[in-house]
N, C-alpha and C positions, 0 to 999 in steps of 0.2 A: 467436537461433535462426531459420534459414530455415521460410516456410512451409511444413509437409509436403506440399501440396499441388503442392510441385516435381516431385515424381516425375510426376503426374501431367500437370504442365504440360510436361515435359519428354519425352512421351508424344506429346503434343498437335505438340510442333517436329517430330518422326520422321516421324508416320502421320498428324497435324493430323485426330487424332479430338475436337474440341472439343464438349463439352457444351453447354458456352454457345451454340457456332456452328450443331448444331444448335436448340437455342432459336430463334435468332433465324431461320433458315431456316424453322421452320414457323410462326414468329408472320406472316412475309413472303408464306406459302404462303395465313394465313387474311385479310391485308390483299390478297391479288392476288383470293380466290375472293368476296370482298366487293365486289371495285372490278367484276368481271367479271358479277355474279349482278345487282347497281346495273344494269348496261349492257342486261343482255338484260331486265329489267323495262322499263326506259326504249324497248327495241327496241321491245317488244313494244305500246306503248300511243301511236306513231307510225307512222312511215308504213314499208307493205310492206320497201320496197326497204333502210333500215337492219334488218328484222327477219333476214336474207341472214348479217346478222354473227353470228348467235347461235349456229348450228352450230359456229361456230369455236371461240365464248367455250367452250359447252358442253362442246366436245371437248380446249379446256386443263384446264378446270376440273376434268373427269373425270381426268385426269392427273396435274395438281398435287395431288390428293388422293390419289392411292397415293402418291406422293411424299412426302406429308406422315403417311402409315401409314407409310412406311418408317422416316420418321426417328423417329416415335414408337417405334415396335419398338427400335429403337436404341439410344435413351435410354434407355428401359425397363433393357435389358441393360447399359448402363454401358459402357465401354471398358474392352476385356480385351486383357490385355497379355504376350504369352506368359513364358512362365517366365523362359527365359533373357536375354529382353530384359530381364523385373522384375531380373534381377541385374545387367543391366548400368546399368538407372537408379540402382539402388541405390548402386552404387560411383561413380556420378554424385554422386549425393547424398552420398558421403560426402567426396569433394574438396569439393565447394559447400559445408557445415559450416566446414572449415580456411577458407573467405575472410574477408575482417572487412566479411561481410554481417551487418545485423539483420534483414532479411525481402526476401521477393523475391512480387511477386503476378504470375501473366498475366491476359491481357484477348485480344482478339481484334482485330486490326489487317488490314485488307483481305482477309477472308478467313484469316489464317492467324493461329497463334500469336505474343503479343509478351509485355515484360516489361516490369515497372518494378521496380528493383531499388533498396532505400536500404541504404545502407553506412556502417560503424563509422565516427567519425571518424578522419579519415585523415590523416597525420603526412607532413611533406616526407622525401624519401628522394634520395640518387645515384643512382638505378635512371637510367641512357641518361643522365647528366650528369655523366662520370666528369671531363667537359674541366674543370669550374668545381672541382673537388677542391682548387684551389690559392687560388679568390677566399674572402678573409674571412667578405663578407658573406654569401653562399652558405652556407657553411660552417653560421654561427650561423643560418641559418634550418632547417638539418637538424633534424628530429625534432620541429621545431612543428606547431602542427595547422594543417591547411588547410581542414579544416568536413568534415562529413557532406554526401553529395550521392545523389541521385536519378539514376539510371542507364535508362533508355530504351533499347528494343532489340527492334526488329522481324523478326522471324524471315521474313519473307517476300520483304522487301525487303535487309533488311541495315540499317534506317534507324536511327541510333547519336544520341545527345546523351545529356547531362548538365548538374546544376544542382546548384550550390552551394549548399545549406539554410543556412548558416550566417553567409557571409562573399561577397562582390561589390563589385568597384569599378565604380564608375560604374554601376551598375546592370546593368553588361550581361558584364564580364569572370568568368567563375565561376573563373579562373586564367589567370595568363599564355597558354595554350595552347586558354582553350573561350572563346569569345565569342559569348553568347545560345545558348549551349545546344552551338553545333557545335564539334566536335575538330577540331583539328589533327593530324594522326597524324603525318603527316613519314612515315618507312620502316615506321614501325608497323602503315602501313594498309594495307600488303601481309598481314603477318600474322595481322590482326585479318579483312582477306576472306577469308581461308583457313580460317577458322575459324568463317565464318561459312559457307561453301561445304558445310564439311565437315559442320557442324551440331555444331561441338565449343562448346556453351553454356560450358560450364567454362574451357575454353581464353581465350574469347574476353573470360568479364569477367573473369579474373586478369588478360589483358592489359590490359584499359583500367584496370581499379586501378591494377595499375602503372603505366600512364598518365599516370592523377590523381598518385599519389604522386612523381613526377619530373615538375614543372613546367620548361621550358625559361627557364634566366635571361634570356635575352634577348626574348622573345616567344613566339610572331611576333604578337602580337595588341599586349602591352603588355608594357614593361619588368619583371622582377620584382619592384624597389624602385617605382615608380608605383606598380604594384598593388598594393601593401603601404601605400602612404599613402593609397591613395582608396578603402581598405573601406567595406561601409556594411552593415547588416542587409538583409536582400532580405524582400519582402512578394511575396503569392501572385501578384499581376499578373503579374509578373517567369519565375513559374514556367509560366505559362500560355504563352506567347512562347517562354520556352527550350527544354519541352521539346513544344513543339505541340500541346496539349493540346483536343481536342472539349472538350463538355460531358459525354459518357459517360466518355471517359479522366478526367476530372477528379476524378470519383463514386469510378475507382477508383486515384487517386492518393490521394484521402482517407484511405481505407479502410487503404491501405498506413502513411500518414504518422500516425493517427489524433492522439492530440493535441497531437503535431508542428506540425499543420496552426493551431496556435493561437499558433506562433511565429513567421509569417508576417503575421497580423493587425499591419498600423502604418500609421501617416498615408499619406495619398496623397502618391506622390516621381512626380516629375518630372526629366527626362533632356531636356537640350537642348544643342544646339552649333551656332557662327555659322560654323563650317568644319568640313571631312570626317574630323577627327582628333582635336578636342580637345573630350569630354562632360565635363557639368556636372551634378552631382545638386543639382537645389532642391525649392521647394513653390511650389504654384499661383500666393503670391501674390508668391514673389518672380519668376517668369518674368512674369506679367503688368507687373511693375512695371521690366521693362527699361528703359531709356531712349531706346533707341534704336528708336521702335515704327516705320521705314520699313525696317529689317534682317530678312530674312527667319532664322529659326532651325528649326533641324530637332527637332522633339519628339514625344517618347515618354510617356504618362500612365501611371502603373501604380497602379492600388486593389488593395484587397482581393478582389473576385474576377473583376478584367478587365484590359488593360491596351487603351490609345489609342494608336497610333502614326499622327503628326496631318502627320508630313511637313514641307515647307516650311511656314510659317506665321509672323504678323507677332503679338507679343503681344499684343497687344488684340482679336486672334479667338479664342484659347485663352479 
């Protein structure tokens, strides 16, 4: 079941009446009347010519503080949302129910509403791969599962990724088609701007489902049979890196994934390669124990709650 609080977040994409957003606007309002109130004390107990600045401080400070009355008023009063809009989120919300989402939370992404969205586990489909209808192997991977994934979607930007909770090769492929979190849309990503243009939310993650569910056999990232022999389990570093995750997003990736987020705990993996094409998943102590320690390797560390990307490096600096 999606959070109900979609309606509201979905309120938030239209008019970007964010609760949260005022929050943080007046917690910003009481850290500027602090940093500025500091300033004219300090004016005042030096010399004349910086006491000159205090009028100025004075007269933000008077300012940012109806500022900060307004938004309190605000909040107080909640986001009202007229009638007919409530009916039009509503029939929002009732396509959003028919996707094979488990919950959807927003957060606040440079100023405007964003989402993290995780999704039912999701099964291979022909959806935009009618060409391979004839290949075997294709065939027999129809209706397998390809993992539940984390869905990232910035309403202000348009900023898109995705991460595979269950299944990765090489640590960095979440399907043939995402590599570290970014899509490949090919023609898709005309439609998917448009819908992000249009502010059609519903629109826009049916289409990256379908997305996800029609991986491209051929790439463009990786083969679809490679990617099927170099799975591995992905650990939270991984998700940190895919989907660009602060330390705030992280709190409410938690929150979304709750004890999900407990099957992401596993060893420290390591990601290296001695040329631009071909990754290796090890452990610390087999890349230290390279043989060849004057060959530069390019590596990635991924823990439980960070990931390292250490660049060119010689094993024995790792």
């Amino acid at each position: 079941m999606i959070n109900k609080n979609i309606i509201q977040s979905i309120a938030e994409l239209k008019y970007n009446t964010d609760d949260s957003g005022l929050r943080t606007a007046i917690g910003r309002i009481d850290e500027r009347v602090a940093y500025l109130s500091a300033n004219i004390v300090n004016n005042n107990a030096t010399l004349l010519q910086y006491q000159n600045y205090n009028k100025s401080y004075e007269a933000e400070i008077e300012k940012i503080t109806k500022d900060k009355k307004e938004a309190e008023e605000k909040l107080s009063k909640g986001t009202v949302i007229d009638p007919a809009r409530k009916k039009e989120l509503n029939n929002i919300y009732s396509k959003l129910k028919k996707l094979p989402i488990k919950k959807m939370v927003s957060f606040t992404s440079n100023g405007k509403p964003a989402f993290f969205i995780l999704t039912d586990f999701l099964t291979c489909d022909v959806i935009g791969n009618e060409a391979f209808l004839d290949d075997k192997e294709f065939q027999e991977a129809v209706g397998k599962d390809l993992g539940e994934f984390v869905i990232r979607y910035d309403s202000g930007t348009g900023y898109l990724r995705a991460f595979n909770l269950t299944q990765r090769a090489s640590a960095s492929y979440d399907l043939p088609t995402i590599n570290c979190g970014s899509l490949c849309l090919g023609t898709l990503g005309g439609l998917i701007n448009k819908c992000h243009t249009d502010k059609n939310l519903y629109g826009l993650i049916d289409l990256v489902i379908d997305f996800i569910r029609s991986p491209s056999y051929n790439g463009p990232y990786i083969h679809w049979n490679d990617w099927r022999s170099k799975l591995s389990k992905p650990i939270y570093g991984e998700m940190i890196q895919a989907l660009n995750l602060t330390s705030d997003q992280q709190n409410v990736v938690n929150n979304l994934l709750g004890e999900k987020k407990n099957c992401l705990m596993g060893e420290t993996k390591v990601v290296y390669s001695d040329d631009d094409d071909e990754y290796t998943v090890a452990t610390l102590d087999e890349v230290r124990s390279l043989s060849d320690e004057n060959e530069l390797y390019d590596v990635v560390i991924y823990s439980n709650d960070s990931y390292r990307d250490l660049g060119d490096c010689c094993p024995s600096e790792i």
